[in-house]
Each structure stands twice: as structure tokens, then as C-alpha cells.
C-alpha positions as CSV (number, residue, x, y, z in Angstrom):
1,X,-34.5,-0.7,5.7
2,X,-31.5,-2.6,5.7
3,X,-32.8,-6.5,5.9
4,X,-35.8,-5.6,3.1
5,X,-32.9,-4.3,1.4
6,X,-30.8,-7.5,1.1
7,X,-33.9,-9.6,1.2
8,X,-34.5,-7.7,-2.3
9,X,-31.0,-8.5,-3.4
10,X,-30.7,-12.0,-2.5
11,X,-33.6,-12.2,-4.2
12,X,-33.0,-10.8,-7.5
13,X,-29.7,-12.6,-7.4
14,X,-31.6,-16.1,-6.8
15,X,-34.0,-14.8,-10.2
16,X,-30.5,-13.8,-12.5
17,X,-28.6,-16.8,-11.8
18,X,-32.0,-18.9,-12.5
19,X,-32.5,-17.6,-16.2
20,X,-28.5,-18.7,-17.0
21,X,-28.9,-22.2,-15.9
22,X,-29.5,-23.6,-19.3
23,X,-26.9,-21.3,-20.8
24,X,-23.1,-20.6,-20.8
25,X,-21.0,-18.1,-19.4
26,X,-17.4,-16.5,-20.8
27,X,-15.5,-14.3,-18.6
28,X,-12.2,-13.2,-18.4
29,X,-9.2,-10.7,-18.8
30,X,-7.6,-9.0,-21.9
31,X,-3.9,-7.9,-20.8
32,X,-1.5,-5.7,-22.8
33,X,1.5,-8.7,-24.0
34,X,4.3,-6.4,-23.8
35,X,4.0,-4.9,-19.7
36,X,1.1,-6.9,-18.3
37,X,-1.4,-3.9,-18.0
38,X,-5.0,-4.5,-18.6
39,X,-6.6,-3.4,-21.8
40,X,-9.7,-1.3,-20.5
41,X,-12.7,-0.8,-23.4
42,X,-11.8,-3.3,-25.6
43,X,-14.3,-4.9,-27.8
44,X,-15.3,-8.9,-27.3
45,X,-17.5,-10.8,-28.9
46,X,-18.8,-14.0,-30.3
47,X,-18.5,-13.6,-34.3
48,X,-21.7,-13.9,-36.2
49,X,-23.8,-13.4,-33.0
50,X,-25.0,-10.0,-30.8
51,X,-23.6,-11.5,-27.5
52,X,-20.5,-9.5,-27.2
53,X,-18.8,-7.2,-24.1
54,X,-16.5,-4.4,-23.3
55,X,-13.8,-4.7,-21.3
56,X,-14.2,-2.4,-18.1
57,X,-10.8,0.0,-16.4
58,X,-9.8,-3.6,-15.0
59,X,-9.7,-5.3,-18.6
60,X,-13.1,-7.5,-17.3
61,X,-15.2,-8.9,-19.4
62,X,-17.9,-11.3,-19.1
63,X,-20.2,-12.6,-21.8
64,X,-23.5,-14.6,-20.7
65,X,-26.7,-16.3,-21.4
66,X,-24.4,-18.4,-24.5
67,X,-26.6,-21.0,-26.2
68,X,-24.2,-24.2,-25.8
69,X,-22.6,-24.7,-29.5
70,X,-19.1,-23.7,-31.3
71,X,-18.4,-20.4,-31.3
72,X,-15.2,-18.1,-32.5
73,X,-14.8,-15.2,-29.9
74,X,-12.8,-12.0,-31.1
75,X,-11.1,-9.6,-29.2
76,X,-10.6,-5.9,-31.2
77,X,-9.1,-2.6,-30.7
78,X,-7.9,0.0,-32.7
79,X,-4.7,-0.3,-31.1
80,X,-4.2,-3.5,-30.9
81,X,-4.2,-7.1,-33.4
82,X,-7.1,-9.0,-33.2
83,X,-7.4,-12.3,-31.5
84,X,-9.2,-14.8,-32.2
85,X,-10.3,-17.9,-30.1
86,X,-12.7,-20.3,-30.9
87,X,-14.3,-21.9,-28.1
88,X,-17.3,-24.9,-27.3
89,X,-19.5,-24.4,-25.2
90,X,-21.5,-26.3,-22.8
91,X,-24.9,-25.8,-21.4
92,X,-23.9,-24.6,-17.6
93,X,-20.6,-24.0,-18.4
94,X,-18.7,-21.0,-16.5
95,X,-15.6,-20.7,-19.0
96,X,-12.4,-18.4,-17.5
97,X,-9.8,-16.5,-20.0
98,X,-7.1,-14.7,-20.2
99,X,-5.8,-12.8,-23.4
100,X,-2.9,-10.9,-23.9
101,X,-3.0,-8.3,-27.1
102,X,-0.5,-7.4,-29.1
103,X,0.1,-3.5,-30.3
104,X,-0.3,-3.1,-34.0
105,X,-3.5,-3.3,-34.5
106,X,-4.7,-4.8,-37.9
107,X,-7.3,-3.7,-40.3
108,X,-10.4,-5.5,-40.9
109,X,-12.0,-6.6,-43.9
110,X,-15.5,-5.8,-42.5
111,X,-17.2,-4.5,-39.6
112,X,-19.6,-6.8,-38.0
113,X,-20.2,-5.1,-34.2
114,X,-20.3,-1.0,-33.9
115,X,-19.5,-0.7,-30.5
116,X,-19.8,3.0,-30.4
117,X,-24.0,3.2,-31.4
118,X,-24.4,0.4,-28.8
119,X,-22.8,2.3,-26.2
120,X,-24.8,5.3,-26.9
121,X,-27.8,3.3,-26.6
122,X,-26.5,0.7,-23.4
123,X,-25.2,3.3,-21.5
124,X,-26.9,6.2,-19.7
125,X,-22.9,8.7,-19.6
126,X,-24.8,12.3,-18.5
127,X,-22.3,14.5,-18.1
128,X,-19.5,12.1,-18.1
129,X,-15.8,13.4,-19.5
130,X,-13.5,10.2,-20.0
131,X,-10.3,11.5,-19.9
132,X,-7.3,9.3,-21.5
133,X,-3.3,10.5,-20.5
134,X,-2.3,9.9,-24.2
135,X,-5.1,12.9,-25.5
136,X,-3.0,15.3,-22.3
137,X,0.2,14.5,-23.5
138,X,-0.9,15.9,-27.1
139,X,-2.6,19.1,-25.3
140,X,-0.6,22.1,-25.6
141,X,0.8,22.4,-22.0
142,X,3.4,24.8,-19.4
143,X,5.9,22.4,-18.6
144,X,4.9,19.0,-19.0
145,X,1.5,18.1,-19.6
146,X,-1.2,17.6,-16.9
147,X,-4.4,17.0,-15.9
148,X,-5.1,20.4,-14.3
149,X,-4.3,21.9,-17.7
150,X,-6.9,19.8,-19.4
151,X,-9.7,20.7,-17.2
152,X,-9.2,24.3,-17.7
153,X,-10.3,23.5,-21.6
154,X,-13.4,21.9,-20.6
155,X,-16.5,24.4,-20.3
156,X,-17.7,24.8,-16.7
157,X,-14.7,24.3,-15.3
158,X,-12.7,27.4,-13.5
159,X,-9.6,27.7,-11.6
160,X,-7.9,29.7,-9.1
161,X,-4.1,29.7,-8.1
162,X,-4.9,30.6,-4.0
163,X,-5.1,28.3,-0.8
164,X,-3.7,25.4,-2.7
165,X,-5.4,25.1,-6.6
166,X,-9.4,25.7,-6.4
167,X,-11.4,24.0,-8.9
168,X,-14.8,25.2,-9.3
169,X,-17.6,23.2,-11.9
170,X,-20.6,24.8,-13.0
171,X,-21.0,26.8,-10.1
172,X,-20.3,24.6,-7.4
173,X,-18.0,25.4,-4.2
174,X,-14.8,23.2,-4.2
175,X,-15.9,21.2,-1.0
176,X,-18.5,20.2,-2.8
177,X,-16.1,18.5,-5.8
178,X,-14.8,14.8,-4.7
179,X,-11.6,13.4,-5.7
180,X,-10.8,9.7,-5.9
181,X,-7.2,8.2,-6.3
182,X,-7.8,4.5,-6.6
183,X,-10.8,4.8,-4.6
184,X,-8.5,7.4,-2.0
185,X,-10.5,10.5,-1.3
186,X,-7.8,13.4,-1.8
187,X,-9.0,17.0,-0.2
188,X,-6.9,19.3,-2.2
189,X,-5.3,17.4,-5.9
190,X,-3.8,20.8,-7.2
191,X,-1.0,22.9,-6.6
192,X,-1.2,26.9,-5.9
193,X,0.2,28.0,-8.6
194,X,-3.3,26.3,-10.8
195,X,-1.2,25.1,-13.6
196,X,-0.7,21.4,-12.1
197,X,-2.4,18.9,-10.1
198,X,-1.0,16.1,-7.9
199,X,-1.3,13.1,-10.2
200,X,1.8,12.3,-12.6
201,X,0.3,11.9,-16.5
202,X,2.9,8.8,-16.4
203,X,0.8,6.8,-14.0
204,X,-2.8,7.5,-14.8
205,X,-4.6,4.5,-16.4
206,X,-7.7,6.7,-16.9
207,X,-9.8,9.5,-15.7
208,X,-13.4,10.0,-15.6
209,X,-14.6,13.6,-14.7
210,X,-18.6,13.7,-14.2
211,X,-20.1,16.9,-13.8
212,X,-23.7,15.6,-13.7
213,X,-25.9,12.9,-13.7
214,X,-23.7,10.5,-11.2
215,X,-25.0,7.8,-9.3
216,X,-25.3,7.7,-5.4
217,X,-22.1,5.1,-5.5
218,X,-20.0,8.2,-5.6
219,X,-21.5,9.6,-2.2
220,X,-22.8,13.1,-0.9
221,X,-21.0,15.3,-3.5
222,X,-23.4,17.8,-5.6
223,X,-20.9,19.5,-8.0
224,X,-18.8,16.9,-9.8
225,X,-16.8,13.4,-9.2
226,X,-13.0,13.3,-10.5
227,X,-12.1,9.4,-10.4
228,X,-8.9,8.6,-11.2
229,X,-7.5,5.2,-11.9
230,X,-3.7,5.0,-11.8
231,X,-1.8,1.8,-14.0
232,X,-0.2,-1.0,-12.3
233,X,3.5,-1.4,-12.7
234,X,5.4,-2.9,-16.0
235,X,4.7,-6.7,-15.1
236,X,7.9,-7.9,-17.7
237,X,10.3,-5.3,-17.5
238,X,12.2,-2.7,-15.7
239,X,11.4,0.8,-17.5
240,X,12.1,4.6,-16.6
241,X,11.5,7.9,-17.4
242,X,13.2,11.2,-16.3
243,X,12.0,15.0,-17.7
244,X,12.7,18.3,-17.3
245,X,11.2,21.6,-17.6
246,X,11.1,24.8,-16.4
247,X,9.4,24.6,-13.8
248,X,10.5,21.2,-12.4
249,X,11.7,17.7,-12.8
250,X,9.8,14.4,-12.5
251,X,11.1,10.6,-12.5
252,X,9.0,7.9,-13.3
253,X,10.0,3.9,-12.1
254,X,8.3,0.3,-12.8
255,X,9.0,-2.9,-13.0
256,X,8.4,-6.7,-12.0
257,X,8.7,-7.8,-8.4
258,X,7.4,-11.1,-10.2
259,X,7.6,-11.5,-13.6
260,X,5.0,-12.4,-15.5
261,X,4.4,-15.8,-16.0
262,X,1.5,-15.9,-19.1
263,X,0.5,-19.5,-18.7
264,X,0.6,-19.7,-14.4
265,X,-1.0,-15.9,-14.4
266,X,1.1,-14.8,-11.5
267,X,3.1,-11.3,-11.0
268,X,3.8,-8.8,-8.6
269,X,5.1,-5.5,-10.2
270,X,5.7,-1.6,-8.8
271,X,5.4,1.9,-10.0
272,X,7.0,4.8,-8.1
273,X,6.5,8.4,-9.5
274,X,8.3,11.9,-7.5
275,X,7.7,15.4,-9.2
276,X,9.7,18.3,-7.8
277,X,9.5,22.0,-8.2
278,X,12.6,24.6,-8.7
279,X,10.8,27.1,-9.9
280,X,11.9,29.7,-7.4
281,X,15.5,29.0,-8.6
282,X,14.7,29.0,-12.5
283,X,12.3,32.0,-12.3
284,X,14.8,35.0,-11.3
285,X,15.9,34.4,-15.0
286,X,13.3,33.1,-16.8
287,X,10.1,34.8,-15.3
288,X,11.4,38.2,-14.0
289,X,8.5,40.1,-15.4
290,X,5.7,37.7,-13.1
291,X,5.8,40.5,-10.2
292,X,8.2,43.2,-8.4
293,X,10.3,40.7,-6.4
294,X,11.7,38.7,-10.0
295,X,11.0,35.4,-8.3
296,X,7.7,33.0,-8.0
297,X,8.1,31.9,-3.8
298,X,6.3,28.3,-5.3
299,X,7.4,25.1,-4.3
300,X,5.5,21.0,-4.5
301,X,7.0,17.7,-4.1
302,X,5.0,15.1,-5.3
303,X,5.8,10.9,-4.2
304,X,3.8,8.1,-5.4
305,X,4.0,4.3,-5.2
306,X,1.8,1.5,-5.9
307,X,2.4,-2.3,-5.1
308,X,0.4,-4.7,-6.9
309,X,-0.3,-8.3,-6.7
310,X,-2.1,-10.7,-9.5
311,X,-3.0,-14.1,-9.2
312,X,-4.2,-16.9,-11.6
313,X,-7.6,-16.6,-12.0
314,X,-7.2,-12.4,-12.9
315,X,-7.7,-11.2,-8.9
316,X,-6.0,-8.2,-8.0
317,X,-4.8,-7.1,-4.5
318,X,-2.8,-3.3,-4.7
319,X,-1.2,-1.6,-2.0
320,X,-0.3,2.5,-2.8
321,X,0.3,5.2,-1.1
322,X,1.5,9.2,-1.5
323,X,2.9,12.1,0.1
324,X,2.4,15.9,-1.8
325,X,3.4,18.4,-0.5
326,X,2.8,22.4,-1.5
327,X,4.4,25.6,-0.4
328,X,4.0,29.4,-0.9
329,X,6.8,32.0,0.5
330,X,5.8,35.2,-0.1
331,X,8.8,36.8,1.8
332,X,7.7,39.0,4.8
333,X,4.5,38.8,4.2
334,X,3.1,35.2,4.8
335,X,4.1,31.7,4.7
336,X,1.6,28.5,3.6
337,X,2.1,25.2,3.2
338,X,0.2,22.6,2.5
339,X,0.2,18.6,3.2
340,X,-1.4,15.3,1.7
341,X,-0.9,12.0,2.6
342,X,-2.4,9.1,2.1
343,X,-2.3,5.1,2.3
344,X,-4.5,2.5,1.0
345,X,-5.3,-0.3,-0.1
346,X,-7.9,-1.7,-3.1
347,X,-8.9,-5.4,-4.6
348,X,-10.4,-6.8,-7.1
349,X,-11.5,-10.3,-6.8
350,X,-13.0,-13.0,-9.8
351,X,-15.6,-16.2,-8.0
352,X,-14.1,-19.5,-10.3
353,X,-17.7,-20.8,-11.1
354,X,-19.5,-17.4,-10.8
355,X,-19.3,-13.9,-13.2
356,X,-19.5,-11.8,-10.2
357,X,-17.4,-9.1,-10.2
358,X,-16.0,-7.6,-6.2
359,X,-14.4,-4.7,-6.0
360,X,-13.6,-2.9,-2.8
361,X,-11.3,-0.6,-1.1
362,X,-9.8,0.9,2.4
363,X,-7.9,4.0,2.6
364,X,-7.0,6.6,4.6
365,X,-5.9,9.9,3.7
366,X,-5.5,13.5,5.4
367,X,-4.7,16.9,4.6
368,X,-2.9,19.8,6.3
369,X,-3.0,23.3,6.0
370,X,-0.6,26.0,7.8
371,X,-0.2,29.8,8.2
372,X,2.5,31.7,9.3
373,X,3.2,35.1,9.4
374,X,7.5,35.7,9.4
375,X,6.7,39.1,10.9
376,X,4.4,38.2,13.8
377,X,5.4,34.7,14.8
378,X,2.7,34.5,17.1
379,X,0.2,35.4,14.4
380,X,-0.3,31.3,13.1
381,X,-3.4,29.3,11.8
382,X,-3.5,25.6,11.0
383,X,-6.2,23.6,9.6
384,X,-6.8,19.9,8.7
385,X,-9.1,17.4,7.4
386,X,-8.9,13.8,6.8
387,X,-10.1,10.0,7.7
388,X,-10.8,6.7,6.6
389,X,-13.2,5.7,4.0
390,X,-14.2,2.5,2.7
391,X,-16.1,0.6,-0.1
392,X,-17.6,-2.3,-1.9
393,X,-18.7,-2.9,-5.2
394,X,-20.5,-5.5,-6.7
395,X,-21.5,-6.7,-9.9
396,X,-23.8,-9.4,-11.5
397,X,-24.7,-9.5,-15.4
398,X,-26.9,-11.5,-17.2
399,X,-27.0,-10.9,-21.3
400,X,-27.1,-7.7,-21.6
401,X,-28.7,-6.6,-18.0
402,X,-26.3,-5.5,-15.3
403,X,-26.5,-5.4,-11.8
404,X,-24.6,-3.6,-9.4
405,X,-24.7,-2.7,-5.5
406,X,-22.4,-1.8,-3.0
407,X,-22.0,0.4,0.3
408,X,-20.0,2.9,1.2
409,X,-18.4,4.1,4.8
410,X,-16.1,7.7,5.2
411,X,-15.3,9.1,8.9
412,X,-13.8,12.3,8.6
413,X,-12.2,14.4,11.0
414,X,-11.8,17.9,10.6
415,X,-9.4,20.9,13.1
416,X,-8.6,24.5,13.4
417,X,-6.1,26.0,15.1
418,X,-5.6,29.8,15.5
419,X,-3.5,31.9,17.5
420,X,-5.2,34.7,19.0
421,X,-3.6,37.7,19.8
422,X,-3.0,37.1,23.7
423,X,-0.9,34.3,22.1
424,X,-3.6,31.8,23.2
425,X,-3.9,28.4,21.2
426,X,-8.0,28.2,20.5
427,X,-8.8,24.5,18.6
428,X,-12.0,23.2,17.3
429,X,-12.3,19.8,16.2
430,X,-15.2,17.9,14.7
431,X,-16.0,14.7,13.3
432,X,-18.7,12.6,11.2
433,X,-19.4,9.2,9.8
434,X,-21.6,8.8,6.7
435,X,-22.1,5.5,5.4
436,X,-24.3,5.0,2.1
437,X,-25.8,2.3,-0.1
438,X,-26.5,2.1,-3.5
439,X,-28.5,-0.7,-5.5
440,X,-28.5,-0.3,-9.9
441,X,-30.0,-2.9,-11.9
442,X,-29.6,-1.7,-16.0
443,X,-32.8,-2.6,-18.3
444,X,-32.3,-3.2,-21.9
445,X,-34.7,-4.2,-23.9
446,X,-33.8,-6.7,-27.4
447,X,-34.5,-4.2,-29.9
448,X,-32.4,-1.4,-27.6
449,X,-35.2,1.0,-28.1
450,X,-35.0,1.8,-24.7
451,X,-32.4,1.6,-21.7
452,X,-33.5,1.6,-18.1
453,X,-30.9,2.3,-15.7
454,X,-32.5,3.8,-12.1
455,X,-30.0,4.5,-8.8
């Protein structure tokens, strides 16, 4: 299967890049002017025409099969001013841009391209619920707001506050939800006490929870996918953020490594995040009434960093990695804690003369769970899972088709460890290696009376 399969692709590939021969191609970046970040689903088009694109989570956009001739290409956003560029082109011509918006965003004197009826009709989004940090912050929320708090609004979706935060969607077990951090499986994103997960609202980009209909690029799961994409760092400045609440404090970092240089396209920036509990110390006189003892035994320190790299021609290289950490006292009774880590890295890169699109990541990531029983310390239980997993993604589009293929490898490793009661260590340990390939090509016909988009 695997040499018909990339027979097929080379193939296909050979066919696309046939048909654009005679035509032009725009592609490029649209950045936010004041930090650097990219501006993910903004509009771009070619005014008086239907060639136009969206921006994807990396600010990517790439317009093809352009008749040569003059053309004035806008980029709009609600939140943002509109630019506009005009640009010649040539027949064979492979144009590269970069654009950086400015916040303001100015009113219109007509509409010419509604972006929202053409998604509806270009995009097959089943059960698909894109999740922006600026709609949590204005969620009512326990301490600060979070992205555990605004799945619990959602229907289908049901928490409980034991063995670490389980999240349960329409039904399915939790091992059968996958969680993606940049590309990172994470085993276990929330906290026991169910109010808060392990990602910071500061430094999330953009979430996309699916709870049906996704493709086989998102692997073996069978209840729902939570993809998180987390920002890069402030690419001109040095900026901070400190908060307090109740139930904990949280510090926020970024800045420039390299600043920003608009014309040369170079710039390294970072972005650290920490979250700590104290809610044992706050709740003897805030939360007395919670239970008998007058205090709440739970504790989670959360550390995030990301490195990121951007050269010339709009490639990314990132570096990130993150250390949470959970705990439960419950006095005599029993003691858990609970361990993530994780390290990885993930790239985007941009061919000069091609609009291909690669995207791949390499990660590695484990998580620990441990029992102890303060009144019987031989009576202990560990468990852990964790391993690498990798990807690549690729993507070819021509007008308004889109291809896209890519594989997938995870090896995961998974212990127990008990202590029975002769005081004997008994330890089972497994392992596994999946690796999976997926090959879309989307269909849509001129008259968009019908979209064909088969996994």
C-alpha cells in the first residue's frame, strides 16, 4: 500500500502544478504590526474578482490560478485597517508577501466578498467548536478565566473533579479524548479540582474542539480532538502580565530575543507563562463551608515556555516545552499527585518558487500518576504513560481545490506499579507504536453547489 500510495500523490501533484503553468500565484503572511503575531482568518483577496483566501492559525495564505494582469489585492478584518496592495502579475509568476495590519479596523463603504456564506459552503466544519481566548476572558469565570470553564457550557461535554480533571464528550471515556499542545499529545490537561485546565488563557492563539466528524490526521481517537495552538512571543517588545485570585496567581512574560526587523523578516522572540495554586492557604478563610476539615488539600503549578524562530521568507522553527504539576492531600486518608511534562519541537516551512505549505512536529511528553496512603506507607500505587509522537503535514492548493497529506508516528509507553501487601513491588509495563497516513483532496465546484472533501 504504501508505494501505490505515493505513486497516487506524485501523481496528482504532477496534474495540480500542470493546470497553474499558464497562471500566477500569490502567497504569503499577514502579521499583527504592533507584536509580530500572525493574523489567523483574515480575509484576502483580489478586488473585483472571486480569487480570494483566508489566512490559516499560521497567518498563510495563498491565492492561485491568477490570470496575468493588474490587480489590487486587499487584506480585511474586523479588527484590523484594511490594506491595500496592488500588484502585476505575470503568467508563471510565484509572488511572496508579507503584510503587517494595523488594529483599528476601518469601515467599509461596501461589501464586495462575504467570507462567512463561502465558508459555509467551502468548508465541511461537522462538529467543530473554534474556540477564541478573547470570547473566555468575557465568560463568567472562578478565578481567572479558563478553558476548562468554557467546555463545561458547551452541550455534551461533562466533568468530574477526581484522578486529575475528567472530561467526558458525548459519551465517550476520557482515553478516548486526544489532546494536542502545538502538536504535543498531553494525557491529563486539567486539574482535580475541574475548574481549570493546564493551558494559560494568556498564551493560547486558538482552540479548536471537534466532537465529530474529524479527519484520520488526528489519529485513533473516537470521542473528540482538543487542538490547541499557543501564540509566539511579542516579536517588538518586552510585555508582562501578573494576576491574582483566590485561588492562585499566574505570571505571564514575552518579548524579542531578535527584534523584528519588517523589511529583512527576521526575529526570534519568547513566551514564558507559571500559574500557582494557594488555595489551601486562602480557603480556611474564604471556603470554610466546602467540607468538615475548613480547608481544600488542592495544589498545581503550571510552567510554560516557548522559543520561536522566523526567517525571511515567513518559515517558522519553535522550540516549547512544560512542566504541570497536580496534587491532592486529603490528610490521613490518601495522598495523589500527578505529573506532566513535556518537550517539543514544531516547524513550519514556505518552498520560494512553490505554494506548498510543510508543517511537521516532534515531541515528547509523559505523564505520572502516584498513590500514597500516609497511614500505611507500604500501601503505594504509581502509574504512567507517555512517548514520542511525530507528524507531517502537507499542503498543495490550486484555485479553490486543496490538497493535503501527511503521516503520523506515536510510540507510547505505559506502567503500573502497586505494592502488594507482602510489601512486594509487582510492575507491568507495555508499549505500542501506531503510525497512520492520511491523504484529502477538497472538490469545489464553480457555482459552489457542491463541496467534496473525502479523508
Amino acid at each position: 500500500m504504501r508505494h501505490p500510495f505515493l505513486i497516487l500523490t506524485f501523481l496528482i501533484l504532477m496534474v495540480l502544478s500542470g493546470y497553474s503553468q499558464n497562471n500566477g500565484v500569490i502567497k504569503g503572511f499577514v502579521y499583527d504590526k504592533s507584536n509580530g503575531e500572525a493574523v489567523p482568518f483574515t480575509n484576502v483577496y483580489l478586488k473585483g474578482t472571486v480569487l480570494g483566501a483566508n489566512t490559516d492559525i499560521n497567518g498563510f495564505f495563498t491565492i492561485t490560478r491568477i490570470p496575468p494582469g493588474t490587480y489590487k489585492l486587499l487584506v480585511t478584518s474586523f479588527d484590523y485597517d484594511t490594506i491595500q496592495d496592488p500588484i502585476t502579475i505575470k503568467a508563471a509568476d510565484v509572488i511572496s508577501k508579507k503584510y503587517y495590519a494595523v488594529k483599528g479596523g476601518v469601515k467599509l463603504d461596501e461589501v464586495e466578498v462575504t467570507t462567512t456564506a463561502l465558508e459555509k459552503l467551502e468548508k465541511t466544519n461537522v462538529g467543530i467548536q473554534k474556540i477564541d481566548p478573547i470570547v473566555i476572558n468575557k465568560l463568567p469565570s472562578v478565578g481567572e478565566p479558563d478553558l476548562a470553564q468554557y467546555l463545561q457550557v458547551i452541550p455534551g461535554v461533562v466533568f468530574t473533579g477526581d484522578q486529575g480533571g475528567q472530561l467526558y464528550i458525548r459519551g465517550g471515556l476520557p482515553v478516548q479524548n486526544k489532546v494536542l499542545l502545538d502538536g504535543l499529545i498531553v494525557y491529563n490537561p486539567f486539574h482535580s479540582i475541574g475548574l481549570f485546565s493546564v493551558f494559560d488563557n494568556e498564551t493560547m492563539k486558538n482552540a479548536d474542539v471537534y466532537t465529530a466528524g474529524f479527519g484520520a490526521q488526528y489519529g485513533g481517537r473516537t470521542s473528540s480532538i482538543m487542538d490547541i495552538t499557543t501564540k509566539d512571543g511579542n516579536k517588538k517588545r518586552h510585555a508582562g502580565r501578573v494576576s491574582f485570585s483566590t485561588f492562585g496567581a499566574k505570571l505571564t512574560l514575552e518579548g524579542p530575543l531578535k527584534k523584528l526587523d519588517e523589511e529583512k523578516g527576521l526575529s526570534a522572540s519568547y513566551l514564558f507563562s507559571a500559574k500557582h495554586s494557594y488555595l489551601p492557604q486562602t480557603s480556611p478563610l474564604l471556603y470554610s463551608y466546602a467540607n468538615d476539615q475548613g480547608k481544600l488539600p488542592f495544589y498545581y503549578t503550571d510552567i510554560y515556555g516557548k522559543l520561536s524562530i522566523n526567517s525571511a521568507n515567513g518559515s517558522k522553527f519553535s522550540l516549547f516545552g512544560f512542566n504541570f504539576s497536580d496534587k491532592v492531600n486529603y490528610s490521613d486518608i490518601a495522598q495523589f499527585d500527578w505529573q506532566n511534562t513535556g518537550l517539543g519541537t514544531s516547524f513550519v516551512l514556505v518552498p520560494a518558487y512553490s505554494n506548498l505549505l510543510v508543517e511537521g512536529t516532534f515531541a515528547y511528553s509523559n505523564y505520572n500518576v502516584n498513590f500514597k496512603n500516609p497511614s500505611n506507607e507500604s500501601d503505594t500505587k504509581s502509574s504512567s504513560i507517555g512517548g514520542l509522537n511525530t507528524g507531517f503535514n502537507f499542503s498543495k492548493f490550486i484555485g479553490r481545490q486543496e490538497l493535503r497529506f501527511g503521516f503520523e508516528g506515536v510510540i507510547t509507553n505505559a506502567a503500573f506499579s502497586i505494592t502488594n501487601p507482602y510489601l512486594t513491588q509487582v510492575s507491568i509495563t507495555r508499549s505500542t507504536m501506531d503510525v497512520g497516513t492520511f491523504f484529502k483532496f477538497k472538490v469545489i465546484d464553480k457555482r459552489n453547489d457542491w463541496c467534496l472533501n473525502p479523508v
